[in-house]
C-alpha positions, 0 to 999 in steps of 0.5 A: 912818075908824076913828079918826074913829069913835073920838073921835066916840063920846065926848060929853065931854073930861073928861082925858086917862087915857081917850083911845088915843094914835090919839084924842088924833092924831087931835085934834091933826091936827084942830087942824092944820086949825083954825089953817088956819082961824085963819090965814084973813082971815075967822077963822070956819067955820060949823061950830057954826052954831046950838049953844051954848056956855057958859063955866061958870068959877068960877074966875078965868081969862084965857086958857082962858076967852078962847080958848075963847070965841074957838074957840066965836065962831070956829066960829060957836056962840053963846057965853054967859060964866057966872060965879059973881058975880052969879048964882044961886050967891050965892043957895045954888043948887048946881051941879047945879042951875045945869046943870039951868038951863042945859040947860033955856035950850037950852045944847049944850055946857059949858066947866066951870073948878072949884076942885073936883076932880070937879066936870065929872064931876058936870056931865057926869052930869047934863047931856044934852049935851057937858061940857068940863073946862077946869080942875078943883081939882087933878085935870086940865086936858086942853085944856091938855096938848092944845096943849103937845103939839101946840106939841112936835110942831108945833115938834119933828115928833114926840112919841115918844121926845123926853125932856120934863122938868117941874118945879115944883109937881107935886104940886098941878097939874093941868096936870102930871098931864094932861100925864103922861096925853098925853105917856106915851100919846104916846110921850115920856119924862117926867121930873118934877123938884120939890123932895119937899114938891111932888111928894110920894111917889114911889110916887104917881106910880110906881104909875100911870105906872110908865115915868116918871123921877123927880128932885130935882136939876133940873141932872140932870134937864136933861141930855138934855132937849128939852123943859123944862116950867116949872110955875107956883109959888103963892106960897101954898105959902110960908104952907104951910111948903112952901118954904123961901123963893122965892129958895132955890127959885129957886136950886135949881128955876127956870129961870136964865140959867145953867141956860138957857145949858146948854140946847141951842138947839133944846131948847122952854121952856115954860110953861102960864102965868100965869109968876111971872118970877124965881122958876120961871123967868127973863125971859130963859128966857121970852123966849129963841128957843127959848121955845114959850110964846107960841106955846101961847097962840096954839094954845090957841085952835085946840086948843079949836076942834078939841075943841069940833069933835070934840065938838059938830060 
């Protein structure tokens, strides 16, 4: 019951850096319960019968955009997907504005994707009802770090203790820093790895999560490890003089078939995706048995479920 009175108290998932570890457990036994619901003939409860959910995505977006969309027609909620194009934005409308709109038509609940850090926080301000951010600019990406952690504990039984290593473009992910926020919260031993021009200085990440582990030399990193997280390179970073070229950053950061081979069996590959295969990581290390990035797609749908449940129910 107390737990049950944490979560419900809050209005908005804005990242993870607020929530107590019982809130983010309590999530993902929630999330437990809606892939039951995922697993049924008729995938649908009608547990958000009459609310209304809209998807507010300025930026592209394939599989937060549809799982959210599929967790909202799975728990019975009216959905409407916004995008910029073709709406008033072009016209010069600002951001609040355009929730003023939405509130205005009876939407209940906003699933925002920015390319500005911030911007749900804005939305939530100004919005009556429940803000979700799926994604903004550099700064988080909660339901994100929500179903790598329930695929960890969902495939390894646990999330204390287990060393996870991340490695890629921290620095400029939001992926990364809401996964910090869970996997600390929850008990596991992070270790970033990144060449300095993509994490940036250390002292950065030492000053507000002081327990992590820091690395550039990614075949360390990987002694001991039971989970690798892969982290998506954007090529735009080459123009940036960020990287010497993708094929050196490969060599020394991706994911190879040797690095694979040194691996334990059981130790979880993954990766949030999209994945450029040959550069953070091999076709052979994103298709081996113990890859677990499949099955995060899969249960970004049931995390989502169990957020807009918690939320809006």
């Amino acid at each position: 019951m107390i737990m049950q009175q944490i979560t419900a108290s809050r209005r908005h998932m804005i990242d993870l850096d607020a929530l107590q570890a019982e809130e983010i457990e309590e999530i993902l036994v929630t999330t437990d319960s809606m892939k039951e619901v995922l697993s049924r003939e008729i995938k649908q409860v009608p547990a958000l019968r009459g609310r209304t959910v809209v998807n507010m995505f300025f930026e592209e977006s394939t599989r937060t955009r549809i799982s959210f969309e599929l967790a909202a027609r799975a728990l019975s909620a009216n959905i409407v997907n916004f995008t910029a194009r073709g709406s008033s934005v072009e016209k010069g409308e600002s951001l609040i504005d355009t929730v003023r709109t939405l509130q205005a038509l009876g939407a209940d609940m906003v699933v925002i994707r920015h390319s500005q850090s911030g911007a749900p926080y804005l939305v939530a301000q100004h919005f009556h009802g429940s803000v979700i951010n799926a994604g903004d600019g550099r700064h988080a990406h909660p339901s994100q770090a929500l179903l790598d952690l329930f695929t960890i504990r969902e495939r390894l039984g646990q999330l204390c203790d287990l060393k996870v290593v991340i490695v890629g473009d921290i620095l400029h992910s939001r992926v990364a820093r809401s996964d910090i926020w869970g996997l600390t919260r929850m008990g596991a031993q992070v270790t970033l790895c990144a060449p300095p021009t993509l994490l940036g200085p250390s002292h950065y990440w030492l000053a507000t999560w002081p327990n992590i582990q820091i690395s550039h030399h990614l075949d360390t990193a990987l002694e001991g490890a039971d989970v690798v997280m892969a982290l998506r390179i954007q090529k735009e970073r080459m123009q940036g003089g960020l990287l010497p070229s993708l094929r050196e950053y490969s060599r020394h950061y991706g994911l190879t078939p040797e690095r694979l081979a040194r691996l334990g069996q059981h130790t979880l590959i993954m990766h949030p995706g999209p994945m450029n295969e040959g550069v953070e990581i091999s076709p052979e290390a994103a298709t081996a048995p113990n890859s677990v990035i499949e099955a995060q797609v899969t249960n970004g749908v049931a995390v989502r479920m169990a957020l807009l449940y918690r939320l809006g129910g």
